[in-house]
Rosetta silent file (secondary structure, phi, psi, omega in degrees, C-alpha in Angstrom):
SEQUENCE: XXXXXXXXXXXXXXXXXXXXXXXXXXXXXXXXXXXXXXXXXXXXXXXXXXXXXXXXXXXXXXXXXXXXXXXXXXXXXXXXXXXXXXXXXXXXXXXXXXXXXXXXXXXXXXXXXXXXXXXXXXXXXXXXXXXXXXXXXXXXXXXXXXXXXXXXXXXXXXXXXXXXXXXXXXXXXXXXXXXXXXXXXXXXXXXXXXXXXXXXXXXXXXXXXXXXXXXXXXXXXXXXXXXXXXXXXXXXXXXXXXXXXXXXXXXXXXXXXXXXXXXXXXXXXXXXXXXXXXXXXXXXXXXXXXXXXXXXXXXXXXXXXXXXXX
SCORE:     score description
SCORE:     0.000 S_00000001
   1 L     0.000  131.116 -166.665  -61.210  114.375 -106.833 S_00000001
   2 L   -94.663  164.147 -149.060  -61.786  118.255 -106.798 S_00000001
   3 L  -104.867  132.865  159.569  -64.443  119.655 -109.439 S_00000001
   4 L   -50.034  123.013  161.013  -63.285  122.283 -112.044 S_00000001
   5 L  -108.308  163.415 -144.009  -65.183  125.755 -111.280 S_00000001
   6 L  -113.781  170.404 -176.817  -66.826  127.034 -113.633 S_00000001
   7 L   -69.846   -1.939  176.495  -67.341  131.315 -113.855 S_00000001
   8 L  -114.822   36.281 -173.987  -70.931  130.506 -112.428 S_00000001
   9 L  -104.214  157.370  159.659  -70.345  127.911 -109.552 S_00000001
  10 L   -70.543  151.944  151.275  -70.045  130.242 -106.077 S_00000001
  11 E   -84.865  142.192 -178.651  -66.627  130.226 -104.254 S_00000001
  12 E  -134.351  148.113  150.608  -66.704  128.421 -100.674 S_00000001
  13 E   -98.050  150.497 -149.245  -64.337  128.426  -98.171 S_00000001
  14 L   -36.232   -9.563  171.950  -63.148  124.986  -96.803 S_00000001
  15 L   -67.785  -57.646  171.038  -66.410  125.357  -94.607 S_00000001
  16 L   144.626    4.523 -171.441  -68.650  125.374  -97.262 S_00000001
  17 E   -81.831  121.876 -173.688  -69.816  128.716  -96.972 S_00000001
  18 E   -58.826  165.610 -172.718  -70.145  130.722 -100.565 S_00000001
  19 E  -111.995  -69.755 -165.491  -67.505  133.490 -100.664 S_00000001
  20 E  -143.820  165.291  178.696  -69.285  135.317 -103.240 S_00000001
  21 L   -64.299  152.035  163.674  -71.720  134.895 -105.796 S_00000001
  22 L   -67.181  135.873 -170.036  -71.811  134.085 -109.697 S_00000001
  23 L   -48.392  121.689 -169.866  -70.224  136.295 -111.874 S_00000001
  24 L   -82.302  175.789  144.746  -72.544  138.492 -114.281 S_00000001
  25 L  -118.328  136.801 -153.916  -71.223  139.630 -117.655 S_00000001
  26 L   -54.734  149.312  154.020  -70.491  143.055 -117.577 S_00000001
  27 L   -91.076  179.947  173.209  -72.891  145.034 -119.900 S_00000001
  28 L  -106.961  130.360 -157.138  -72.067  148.273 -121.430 S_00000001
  29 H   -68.610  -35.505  160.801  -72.918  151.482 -119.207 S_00000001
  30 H   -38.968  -49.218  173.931  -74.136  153.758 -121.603 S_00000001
  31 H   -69.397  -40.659  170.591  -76.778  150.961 -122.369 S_00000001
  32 H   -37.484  -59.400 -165.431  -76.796  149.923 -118.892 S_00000001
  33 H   -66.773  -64.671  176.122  -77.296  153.930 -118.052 S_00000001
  34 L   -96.785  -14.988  161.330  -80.394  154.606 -120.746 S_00000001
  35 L    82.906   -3.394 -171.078  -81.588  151.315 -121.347 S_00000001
  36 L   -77.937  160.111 -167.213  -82.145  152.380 -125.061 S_00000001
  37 L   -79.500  179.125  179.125  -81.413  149.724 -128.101 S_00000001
  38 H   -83.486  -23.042 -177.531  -78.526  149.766 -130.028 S_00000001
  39 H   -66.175  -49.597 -163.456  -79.925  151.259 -133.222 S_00000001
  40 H   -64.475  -37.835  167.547  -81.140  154.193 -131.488 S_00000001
  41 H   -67.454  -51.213  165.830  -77.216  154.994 -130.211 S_00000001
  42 H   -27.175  -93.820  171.387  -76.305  154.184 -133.715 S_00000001
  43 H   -40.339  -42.855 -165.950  -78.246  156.505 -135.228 S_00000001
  44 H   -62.603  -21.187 -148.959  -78.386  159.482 -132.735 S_00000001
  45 H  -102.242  -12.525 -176.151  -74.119  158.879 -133.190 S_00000001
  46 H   -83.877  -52.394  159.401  -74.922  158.768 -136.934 S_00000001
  47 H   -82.017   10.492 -165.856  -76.720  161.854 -136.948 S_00000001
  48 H  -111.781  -45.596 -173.338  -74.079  163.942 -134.729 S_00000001
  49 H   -74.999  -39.384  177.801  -70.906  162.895 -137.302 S_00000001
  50 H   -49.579  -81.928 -153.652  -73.322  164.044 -140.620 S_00000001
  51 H   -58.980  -26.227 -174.129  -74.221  167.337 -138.766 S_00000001
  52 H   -89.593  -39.183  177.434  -70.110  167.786 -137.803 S_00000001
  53 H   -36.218  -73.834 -166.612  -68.940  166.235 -141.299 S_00000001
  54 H   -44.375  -55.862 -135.208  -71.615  168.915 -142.879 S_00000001
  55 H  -116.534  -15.041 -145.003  -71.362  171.988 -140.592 S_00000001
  56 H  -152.611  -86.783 -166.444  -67.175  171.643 -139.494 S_00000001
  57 H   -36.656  -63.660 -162.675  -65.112  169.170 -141.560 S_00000001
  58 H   -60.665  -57.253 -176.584  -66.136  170.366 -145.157 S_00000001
  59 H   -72.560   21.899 -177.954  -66.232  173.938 -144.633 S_00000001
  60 H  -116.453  -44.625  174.404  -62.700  174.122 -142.735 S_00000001
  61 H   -52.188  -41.788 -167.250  -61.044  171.668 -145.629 S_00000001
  62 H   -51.834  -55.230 -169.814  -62.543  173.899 -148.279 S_00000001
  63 H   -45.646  -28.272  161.732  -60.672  177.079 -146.690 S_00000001
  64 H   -52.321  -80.366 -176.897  -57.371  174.901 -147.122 S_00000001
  65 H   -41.695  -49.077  171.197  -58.135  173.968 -150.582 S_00000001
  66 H   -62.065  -29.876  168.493  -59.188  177.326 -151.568 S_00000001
  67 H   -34.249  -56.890 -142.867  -55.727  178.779 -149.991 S_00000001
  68 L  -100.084  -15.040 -170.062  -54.094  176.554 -152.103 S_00000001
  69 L   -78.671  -32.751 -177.466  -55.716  176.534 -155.087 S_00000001
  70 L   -80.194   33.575  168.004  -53.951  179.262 -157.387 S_00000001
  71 H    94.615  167.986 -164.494  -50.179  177.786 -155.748 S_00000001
  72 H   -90.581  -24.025 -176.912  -48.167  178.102 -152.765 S_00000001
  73 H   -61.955  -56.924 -160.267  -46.500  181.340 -154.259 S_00000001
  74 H   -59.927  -82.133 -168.195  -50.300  183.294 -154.394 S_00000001
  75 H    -9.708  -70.343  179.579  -50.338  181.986 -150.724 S_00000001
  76 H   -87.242 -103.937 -175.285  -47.314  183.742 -149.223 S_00000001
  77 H    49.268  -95.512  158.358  -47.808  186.191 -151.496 S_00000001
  78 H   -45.119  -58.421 -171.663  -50.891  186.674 -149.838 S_00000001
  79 H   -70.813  -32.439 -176.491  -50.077  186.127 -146.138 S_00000001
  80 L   -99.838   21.859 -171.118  -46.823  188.083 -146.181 S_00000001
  81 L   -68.492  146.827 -157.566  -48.521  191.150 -147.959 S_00000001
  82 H   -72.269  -16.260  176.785  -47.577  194.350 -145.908 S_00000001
  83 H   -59.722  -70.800 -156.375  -51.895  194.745 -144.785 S_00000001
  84 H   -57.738  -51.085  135.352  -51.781  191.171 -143.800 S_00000001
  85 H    14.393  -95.042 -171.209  -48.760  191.460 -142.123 S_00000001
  86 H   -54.703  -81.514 -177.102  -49.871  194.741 -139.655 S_00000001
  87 H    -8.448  -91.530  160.033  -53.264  192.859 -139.576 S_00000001
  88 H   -39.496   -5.796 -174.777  -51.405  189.483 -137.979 S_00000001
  89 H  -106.116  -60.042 -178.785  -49.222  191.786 -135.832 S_00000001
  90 H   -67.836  -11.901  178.059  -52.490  193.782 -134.508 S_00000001
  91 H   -95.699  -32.702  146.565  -54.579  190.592 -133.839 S_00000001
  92 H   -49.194  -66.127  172.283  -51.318  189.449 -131.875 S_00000001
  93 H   -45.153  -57.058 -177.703  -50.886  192.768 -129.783 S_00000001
  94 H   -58.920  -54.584  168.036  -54.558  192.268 -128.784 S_00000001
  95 H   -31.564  -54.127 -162.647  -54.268  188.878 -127.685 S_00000001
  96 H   -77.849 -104.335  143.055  -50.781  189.266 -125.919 S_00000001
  97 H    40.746  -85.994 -174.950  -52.793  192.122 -124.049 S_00000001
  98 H   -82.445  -58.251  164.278  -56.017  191.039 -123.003 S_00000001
  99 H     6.947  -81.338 -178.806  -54.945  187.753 -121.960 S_00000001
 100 H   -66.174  -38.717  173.681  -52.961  188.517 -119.428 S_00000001
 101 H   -64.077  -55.862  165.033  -55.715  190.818 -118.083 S_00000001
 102 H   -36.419  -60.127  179.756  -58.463  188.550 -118.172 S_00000001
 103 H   -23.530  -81.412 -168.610  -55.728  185.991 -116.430 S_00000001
 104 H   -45.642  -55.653 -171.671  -55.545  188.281 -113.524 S_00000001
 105 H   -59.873  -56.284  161.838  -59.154  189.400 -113.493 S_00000001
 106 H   -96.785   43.767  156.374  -60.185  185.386 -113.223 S_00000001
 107 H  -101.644  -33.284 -172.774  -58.361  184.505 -110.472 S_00000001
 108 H   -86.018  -61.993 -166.535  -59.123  187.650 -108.312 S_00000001
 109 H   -76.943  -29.564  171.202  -62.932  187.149 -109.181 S_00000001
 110 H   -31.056  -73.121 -154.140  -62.922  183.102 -108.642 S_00000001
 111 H   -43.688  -50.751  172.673  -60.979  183.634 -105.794 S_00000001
 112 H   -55.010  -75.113 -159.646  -63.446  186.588 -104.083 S_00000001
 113 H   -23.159  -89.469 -124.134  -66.811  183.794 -105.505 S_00000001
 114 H   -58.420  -39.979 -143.540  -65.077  180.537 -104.592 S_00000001
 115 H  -120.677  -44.360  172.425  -63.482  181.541 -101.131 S_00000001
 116 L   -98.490  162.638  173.348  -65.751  184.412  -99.390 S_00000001
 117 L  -107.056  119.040  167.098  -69.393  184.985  -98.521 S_00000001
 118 L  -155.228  162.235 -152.608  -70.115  188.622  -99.307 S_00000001
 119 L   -63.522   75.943  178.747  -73.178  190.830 -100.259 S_00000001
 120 L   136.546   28.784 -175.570  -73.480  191.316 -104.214 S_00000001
 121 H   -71.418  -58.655 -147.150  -71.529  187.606 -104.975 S_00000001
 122 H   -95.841   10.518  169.388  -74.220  186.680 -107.304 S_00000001
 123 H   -81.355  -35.637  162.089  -74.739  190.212 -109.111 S_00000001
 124 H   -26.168  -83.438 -176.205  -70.700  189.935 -109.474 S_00000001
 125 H   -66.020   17.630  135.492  -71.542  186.166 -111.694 S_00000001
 126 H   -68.320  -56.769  177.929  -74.305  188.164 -113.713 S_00000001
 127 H   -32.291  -71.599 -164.425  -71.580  190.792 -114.871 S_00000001
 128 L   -38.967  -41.097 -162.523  -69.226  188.244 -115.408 S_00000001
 129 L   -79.003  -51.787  179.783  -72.136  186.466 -117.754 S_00000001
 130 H   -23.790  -59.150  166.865  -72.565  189.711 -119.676 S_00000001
 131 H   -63.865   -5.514 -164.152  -70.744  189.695 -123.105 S_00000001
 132 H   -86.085  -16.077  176.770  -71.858  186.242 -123.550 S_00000001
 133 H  -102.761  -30.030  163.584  -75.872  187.922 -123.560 S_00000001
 134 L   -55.445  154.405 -172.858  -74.859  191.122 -125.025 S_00000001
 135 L  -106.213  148.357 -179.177  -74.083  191.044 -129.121 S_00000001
 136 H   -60.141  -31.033  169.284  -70.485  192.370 -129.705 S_00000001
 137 H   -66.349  -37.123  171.856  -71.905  194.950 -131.841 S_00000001
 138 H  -101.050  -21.990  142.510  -73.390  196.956 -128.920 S_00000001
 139 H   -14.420  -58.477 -171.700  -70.574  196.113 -127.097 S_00000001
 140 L   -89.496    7.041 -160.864  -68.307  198.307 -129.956 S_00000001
 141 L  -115.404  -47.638 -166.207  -71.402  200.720 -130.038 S_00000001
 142 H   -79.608  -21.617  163.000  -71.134  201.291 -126.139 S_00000001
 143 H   -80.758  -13.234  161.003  -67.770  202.014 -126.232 S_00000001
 144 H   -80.038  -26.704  158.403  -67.853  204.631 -128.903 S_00000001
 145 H   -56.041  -57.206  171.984  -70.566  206.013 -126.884 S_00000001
 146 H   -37.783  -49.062 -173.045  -68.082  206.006 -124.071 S_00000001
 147 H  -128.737   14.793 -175.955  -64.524  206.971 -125.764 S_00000001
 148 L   -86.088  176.936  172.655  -66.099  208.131 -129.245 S_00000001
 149 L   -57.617  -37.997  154.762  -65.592  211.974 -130.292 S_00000001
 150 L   -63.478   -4.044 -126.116  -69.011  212.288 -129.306 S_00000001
 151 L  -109.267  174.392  168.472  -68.707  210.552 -126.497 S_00000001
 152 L   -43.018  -60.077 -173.236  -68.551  210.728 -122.621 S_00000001
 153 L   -97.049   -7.074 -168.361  -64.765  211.104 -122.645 S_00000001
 154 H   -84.823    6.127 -176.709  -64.312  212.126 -126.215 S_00000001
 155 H  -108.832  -26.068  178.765  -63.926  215.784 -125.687 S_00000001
 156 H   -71.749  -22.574  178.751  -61.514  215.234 -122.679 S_00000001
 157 H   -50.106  -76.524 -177.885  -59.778  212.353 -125.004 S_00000001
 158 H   -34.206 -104.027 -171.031  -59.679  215.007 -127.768 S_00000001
 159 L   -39.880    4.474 -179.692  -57.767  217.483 -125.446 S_00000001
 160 L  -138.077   35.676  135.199  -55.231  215.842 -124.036 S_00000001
 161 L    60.181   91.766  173.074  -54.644  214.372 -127.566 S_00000001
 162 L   178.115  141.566 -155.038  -55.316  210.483 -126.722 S_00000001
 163 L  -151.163  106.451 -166.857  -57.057  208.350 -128.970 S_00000001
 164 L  -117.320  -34.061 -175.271  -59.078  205.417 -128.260 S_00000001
 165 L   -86.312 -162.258 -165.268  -61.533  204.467 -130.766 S_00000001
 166 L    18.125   16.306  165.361  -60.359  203.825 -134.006 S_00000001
 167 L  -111.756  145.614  162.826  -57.273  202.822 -132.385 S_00000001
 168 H   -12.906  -92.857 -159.376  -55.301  200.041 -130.992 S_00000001
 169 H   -25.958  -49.118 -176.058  -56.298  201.373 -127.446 S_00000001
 170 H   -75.213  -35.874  167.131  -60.255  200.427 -128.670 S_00000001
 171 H   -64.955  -44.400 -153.302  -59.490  196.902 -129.972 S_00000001
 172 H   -70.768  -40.661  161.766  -57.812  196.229 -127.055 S_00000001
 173 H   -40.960  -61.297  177.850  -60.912  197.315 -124.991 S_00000001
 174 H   -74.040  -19.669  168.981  -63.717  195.359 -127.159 S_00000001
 175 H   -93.685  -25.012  158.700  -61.593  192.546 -126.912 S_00000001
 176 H   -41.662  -49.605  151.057  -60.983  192.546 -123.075 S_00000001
 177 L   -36.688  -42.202 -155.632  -64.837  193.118 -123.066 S_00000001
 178 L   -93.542  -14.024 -166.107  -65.461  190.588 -125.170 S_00000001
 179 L  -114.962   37.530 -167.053  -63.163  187.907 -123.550 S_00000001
 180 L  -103.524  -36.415 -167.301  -62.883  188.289 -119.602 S_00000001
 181 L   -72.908   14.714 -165.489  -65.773  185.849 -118.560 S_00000001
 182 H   -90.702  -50.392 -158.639  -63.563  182.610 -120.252 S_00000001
 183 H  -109.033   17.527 -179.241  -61.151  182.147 -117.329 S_00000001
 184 H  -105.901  -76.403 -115.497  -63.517  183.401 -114.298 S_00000001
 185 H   -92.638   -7.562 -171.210  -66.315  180.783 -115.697 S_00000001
 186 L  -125.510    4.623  172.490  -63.638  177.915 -115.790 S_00000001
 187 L   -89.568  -77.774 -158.205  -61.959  178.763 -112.450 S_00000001
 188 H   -12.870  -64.569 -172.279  -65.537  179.415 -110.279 S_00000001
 189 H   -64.314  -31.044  172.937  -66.643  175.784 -110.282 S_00000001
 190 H   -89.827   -0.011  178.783  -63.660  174.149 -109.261 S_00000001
 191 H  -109.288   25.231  151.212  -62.594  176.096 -106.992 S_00000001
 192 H   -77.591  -23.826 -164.636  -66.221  176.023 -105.185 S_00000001
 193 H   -88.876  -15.024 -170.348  -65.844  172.170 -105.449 S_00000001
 194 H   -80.717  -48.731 -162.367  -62.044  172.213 -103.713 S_00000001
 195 L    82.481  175.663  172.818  -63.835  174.464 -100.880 S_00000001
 196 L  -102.415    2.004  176.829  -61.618  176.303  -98.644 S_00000001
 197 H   -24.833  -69.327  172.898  -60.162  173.623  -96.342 S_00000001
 198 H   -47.438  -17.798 -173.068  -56.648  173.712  -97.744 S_00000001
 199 H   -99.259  -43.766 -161.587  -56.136  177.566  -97.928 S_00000001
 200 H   -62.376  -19.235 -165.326  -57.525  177.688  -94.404 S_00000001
 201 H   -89.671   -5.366 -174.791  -54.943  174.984  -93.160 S_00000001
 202 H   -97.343  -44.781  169.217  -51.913  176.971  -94.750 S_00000001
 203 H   -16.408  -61.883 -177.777  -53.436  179.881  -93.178 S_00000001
 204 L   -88.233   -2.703  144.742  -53.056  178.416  -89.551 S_00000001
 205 L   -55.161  -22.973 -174.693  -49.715  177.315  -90.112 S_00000001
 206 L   120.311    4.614 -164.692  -48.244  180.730  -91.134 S_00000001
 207 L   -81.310  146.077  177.976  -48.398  180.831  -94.640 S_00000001
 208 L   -92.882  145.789 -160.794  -48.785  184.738  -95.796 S_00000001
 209 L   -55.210  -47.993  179.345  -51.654  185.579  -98.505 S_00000001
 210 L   -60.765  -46.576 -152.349  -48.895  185.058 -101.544 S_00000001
 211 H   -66.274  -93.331 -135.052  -47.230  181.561 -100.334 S_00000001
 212 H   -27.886  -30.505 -167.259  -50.877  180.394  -99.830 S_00000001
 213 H   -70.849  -54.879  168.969  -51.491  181.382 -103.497 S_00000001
 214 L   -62.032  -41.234 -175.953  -48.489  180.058 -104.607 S_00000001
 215 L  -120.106   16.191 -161.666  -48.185  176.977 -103.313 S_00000001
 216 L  -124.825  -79.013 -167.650  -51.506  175.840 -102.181 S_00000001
 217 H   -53.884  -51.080 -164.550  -54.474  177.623 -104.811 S_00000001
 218 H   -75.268  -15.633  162.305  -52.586  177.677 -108.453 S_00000001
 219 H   -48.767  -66.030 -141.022  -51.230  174.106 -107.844 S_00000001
 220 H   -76.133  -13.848 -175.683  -54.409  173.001 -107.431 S_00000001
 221 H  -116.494    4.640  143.356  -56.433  175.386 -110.536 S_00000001
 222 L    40.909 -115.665  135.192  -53.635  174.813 -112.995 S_00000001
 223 L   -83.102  -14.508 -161.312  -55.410  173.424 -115.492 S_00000001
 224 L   -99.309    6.786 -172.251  -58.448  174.461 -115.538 S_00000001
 225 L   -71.896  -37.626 -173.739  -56.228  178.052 -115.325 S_00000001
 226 L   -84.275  -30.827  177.324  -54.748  176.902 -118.833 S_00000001
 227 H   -78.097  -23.703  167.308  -58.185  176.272 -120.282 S_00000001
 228 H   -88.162  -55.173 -176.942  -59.814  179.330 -119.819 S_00000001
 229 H   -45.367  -38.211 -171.972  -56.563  180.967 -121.239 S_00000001
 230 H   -55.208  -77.777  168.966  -56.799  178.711 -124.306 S_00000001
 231 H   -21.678  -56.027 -151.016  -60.582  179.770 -124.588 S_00000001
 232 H   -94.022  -12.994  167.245  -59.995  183.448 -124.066 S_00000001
 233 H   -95.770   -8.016  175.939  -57.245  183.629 -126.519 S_00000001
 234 H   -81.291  -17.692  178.067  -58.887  181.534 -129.400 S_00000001
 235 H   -93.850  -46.205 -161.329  -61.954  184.061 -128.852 S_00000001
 236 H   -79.023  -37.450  168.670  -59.716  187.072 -128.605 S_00000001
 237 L   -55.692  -22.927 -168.003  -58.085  185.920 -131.920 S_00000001
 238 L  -114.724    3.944 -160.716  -61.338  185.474 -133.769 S_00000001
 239 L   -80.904  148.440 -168.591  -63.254  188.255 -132.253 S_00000001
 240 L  -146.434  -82.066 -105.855  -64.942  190.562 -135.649 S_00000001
 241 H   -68.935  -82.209 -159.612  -68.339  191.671 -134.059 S_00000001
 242 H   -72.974  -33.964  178.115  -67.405  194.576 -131.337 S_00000001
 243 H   -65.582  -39.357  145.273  -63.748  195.229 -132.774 S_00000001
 244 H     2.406  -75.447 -175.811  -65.570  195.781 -136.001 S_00000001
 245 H   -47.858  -59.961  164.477  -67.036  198.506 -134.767 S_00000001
 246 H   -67.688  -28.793  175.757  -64.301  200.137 -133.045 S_00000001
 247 H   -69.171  -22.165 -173.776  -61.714  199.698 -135.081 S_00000001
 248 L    77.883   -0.654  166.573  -62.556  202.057 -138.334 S_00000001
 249 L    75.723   32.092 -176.030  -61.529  199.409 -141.184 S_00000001
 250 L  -125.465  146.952 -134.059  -58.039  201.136 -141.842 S_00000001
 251 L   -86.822  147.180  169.729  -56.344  199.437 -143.649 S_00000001
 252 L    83.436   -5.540 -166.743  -52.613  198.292 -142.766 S_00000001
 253 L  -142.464  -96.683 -166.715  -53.221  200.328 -138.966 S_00000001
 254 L  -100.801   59.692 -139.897  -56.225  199.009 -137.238 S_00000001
 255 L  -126.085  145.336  130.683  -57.370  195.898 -139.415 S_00000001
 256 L  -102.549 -130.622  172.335  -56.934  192.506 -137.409 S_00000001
 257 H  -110.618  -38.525  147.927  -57.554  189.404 -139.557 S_00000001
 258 H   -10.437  -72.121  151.465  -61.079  188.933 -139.115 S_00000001
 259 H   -35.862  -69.615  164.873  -61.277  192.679 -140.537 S_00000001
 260 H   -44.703  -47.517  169.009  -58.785  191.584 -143.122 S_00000001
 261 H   -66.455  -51.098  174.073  -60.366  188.735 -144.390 S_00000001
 262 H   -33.731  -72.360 -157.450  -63.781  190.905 -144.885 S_00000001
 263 H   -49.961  -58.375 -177.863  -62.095  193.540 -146.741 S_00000001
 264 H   -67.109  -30.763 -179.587  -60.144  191.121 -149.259 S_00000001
 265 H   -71.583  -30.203 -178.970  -62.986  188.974 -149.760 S_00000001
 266 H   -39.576  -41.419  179.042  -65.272  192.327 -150.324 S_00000001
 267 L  -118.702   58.843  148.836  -62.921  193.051 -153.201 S_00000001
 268 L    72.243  -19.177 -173.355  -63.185  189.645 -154.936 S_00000001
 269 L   -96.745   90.703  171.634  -59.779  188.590 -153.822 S_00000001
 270 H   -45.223  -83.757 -158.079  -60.642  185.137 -152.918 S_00000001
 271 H   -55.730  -37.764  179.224  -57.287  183.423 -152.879 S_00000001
 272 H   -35.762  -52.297 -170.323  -55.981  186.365 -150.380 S_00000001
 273 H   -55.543  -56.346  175.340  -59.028  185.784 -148.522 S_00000001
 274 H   -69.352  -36.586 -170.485  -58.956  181.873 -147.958 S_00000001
 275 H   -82.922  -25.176 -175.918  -54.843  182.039 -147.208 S_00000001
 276 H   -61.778  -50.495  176.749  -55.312  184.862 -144.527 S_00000001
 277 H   -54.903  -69.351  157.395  -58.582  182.474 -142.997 S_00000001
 278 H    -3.544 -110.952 -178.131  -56.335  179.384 -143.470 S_00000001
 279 H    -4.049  -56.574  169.370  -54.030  180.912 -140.664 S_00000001
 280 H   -78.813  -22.501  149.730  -56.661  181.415 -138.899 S_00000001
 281 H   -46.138  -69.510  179.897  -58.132  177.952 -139.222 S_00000001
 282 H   -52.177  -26.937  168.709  -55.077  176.860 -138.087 S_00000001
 283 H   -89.876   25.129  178.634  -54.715  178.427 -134.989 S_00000001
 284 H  -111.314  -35.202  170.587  -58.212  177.129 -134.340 S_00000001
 285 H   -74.941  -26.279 -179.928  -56.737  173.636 -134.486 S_00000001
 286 H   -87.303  -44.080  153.085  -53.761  174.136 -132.576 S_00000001
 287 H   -56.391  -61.192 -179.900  -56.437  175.250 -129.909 S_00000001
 288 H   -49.909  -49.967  177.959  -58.732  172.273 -130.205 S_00000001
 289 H   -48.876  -38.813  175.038  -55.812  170.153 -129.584 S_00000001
 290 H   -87.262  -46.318  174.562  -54.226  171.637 -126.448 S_00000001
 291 H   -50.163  -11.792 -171.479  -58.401  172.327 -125.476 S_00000001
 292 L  -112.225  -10.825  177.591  -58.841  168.448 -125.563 S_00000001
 293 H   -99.481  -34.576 -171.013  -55.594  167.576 -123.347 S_00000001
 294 H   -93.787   15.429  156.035  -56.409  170.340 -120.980 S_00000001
 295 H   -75.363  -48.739 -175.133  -59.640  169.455 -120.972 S_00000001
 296 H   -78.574  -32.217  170.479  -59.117  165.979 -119.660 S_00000001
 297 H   -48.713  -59.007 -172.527  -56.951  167.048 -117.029 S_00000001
 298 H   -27.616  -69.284  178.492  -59.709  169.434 -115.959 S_00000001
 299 H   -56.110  -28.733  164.943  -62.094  167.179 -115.664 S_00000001
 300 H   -77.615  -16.862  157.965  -60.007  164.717 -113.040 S_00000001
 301 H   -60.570  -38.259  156.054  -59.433  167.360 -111.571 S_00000001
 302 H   -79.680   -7.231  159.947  -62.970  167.923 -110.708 S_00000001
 303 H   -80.537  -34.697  161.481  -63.665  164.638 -110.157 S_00000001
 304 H   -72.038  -54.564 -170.162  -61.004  164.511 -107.388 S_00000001
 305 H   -60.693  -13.996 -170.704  -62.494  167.829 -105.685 S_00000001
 306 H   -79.644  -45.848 -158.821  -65.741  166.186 -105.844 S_00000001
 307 H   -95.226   -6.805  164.366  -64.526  163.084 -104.209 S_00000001
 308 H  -127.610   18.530  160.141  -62.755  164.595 -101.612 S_00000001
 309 H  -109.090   19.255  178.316  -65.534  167.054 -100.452 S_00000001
 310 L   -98.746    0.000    0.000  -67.882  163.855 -100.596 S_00000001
């Protein structure tokens, strides 16, 4: 009469020979991984939701609530006022703008890092690193040194009647400035971890410098292509420090909404103030959301390059 097995008896095969061993019960790998008690994850997970509840949640509901509080009329009201307006129109032109530049600019420098060996590679990724240790404010300082009236360029500006600071032309600079290392810094690593096998193999087949681009490198950098865009336009929307500078504060013609929101809160009008931020709140959520699906791609994605230069 054959014997029940149980999850700890070994498996034999009709020789008698164990197949395998008894079966553990899985632990959980984070405990597994640090070995630490459960209280201590508890808490540390305990203190991390306080400090976002504290420091995130409350002060992004209040800007809703404060939008909202004098009525939905003071709202649009507010938001569709002709300042607010230009403001939302001029924080769009910069975006729509620099984007696209950045775009280009971090794929051409990944591409140079990731794919060649050449003499000045890692003074290139210092540059690249540069607004994030510079403050935006000498950023908007250095360019009015550059393009101001006073300036390098400002007397040749002045004659030939072109006008960069206190202009469009100067946001769009300090934000280019402030927002180019977001899609070079999210390209570089993966495409060091892909390597260059795959370009090199289209290479010897015949493919010309575009197909290879086309159908071999942006397949494969994608996402992490979309995520740096994401980044660099949720920065170029929020950027105040170096456009600040450049822009001159005037109102309804170089104001974006960062600028905007100063000014109306300066002069007490608080409901203006909260529905113009509110917008901008919002497009900070409609980033985190697309940042957390392109995020997970990203990461399998780098998890595959890893696993197939291992």
């Amino acid at each position: 009469m054959s014997r029940p097995i149980s999850p700890a008896t070994p498996l034999a095969d009709p020789a008698g020979a164990p197949l395998a061993g008894p079966r553990e019960p899985a632990r959980p790998l984070l405990a597994e991984a640090t070995g630490e008690p459960a209280w201590v994850r508890r808490t540390l997970i305990g203190v991390a939701l306080v400090f976002l509840t504290v420091f995130l949640f409350v002060p992004l509901v209040a800007v809703f609530i404060e939008a909202f509080k004098k009525g939905l009329d003071v709202y649009l009201a507010a938001i569709t006022d002709e300042d607010a307006v230009s403001a939302i129109k001029l924080t769009l032109i910069a975006a729509a703008i620099s984007v696209p530049l950045n775009l280009v600019f971090g794929v051409a420098a990944a591409w140079a890092i990731a794919k060649f060996d050449f003499r000045g590679k890692s003074l290139i990724l210092t540059l690249i690193d540069l607004p994030f240790s510079v403050s935006p404010v000498i950023a908007g300082l250095i360019f009015i040194l550059v393009f101001g009236l006073q300036g390098w360029l400002g007397e040749w500006l002045a004659a030939h009647d072109l006008k960069v600071i206190f202009a469009v032309p100067g946001i769009v600079l300090a934000t280019v400035f402030i927002t180019f290392p977001f899609v070079a810094r999210e390209l570089i690593p993966l495409m060091q971890a892909q390597g260059r096998e795959q370009e090199e193999a289209a290479t010897v087949l015949g493919a010309s410098g575009w197909q290879m681009f086309r159908r071999v490198t942006l397949p494969n950098i994608k996402w992490a292509l979309l995520y740096g865009v994401i980044l660099c336009n949720a920065r170029a929307m929020g950027e105040f420090g170096a456009v600040s500078v450049v822009s001159g504060h005037i109102r309804g013609q170089t104001n974006t909404m960062p600028l905007h929101i100063e000014i109306l809160y300066n002069e007490y009008q608080f409901a203006a103030a909260f529905a113009v931020a509110s917008l901008l709140a919002g497009l900070a959520l409609v980033t985190l959301v697309l940042k957390f699906i392109v995020e997970r791609r990203v990461h399998a994605q780098m998890r595959a390059a890893k696993e197939s230069s291992e």
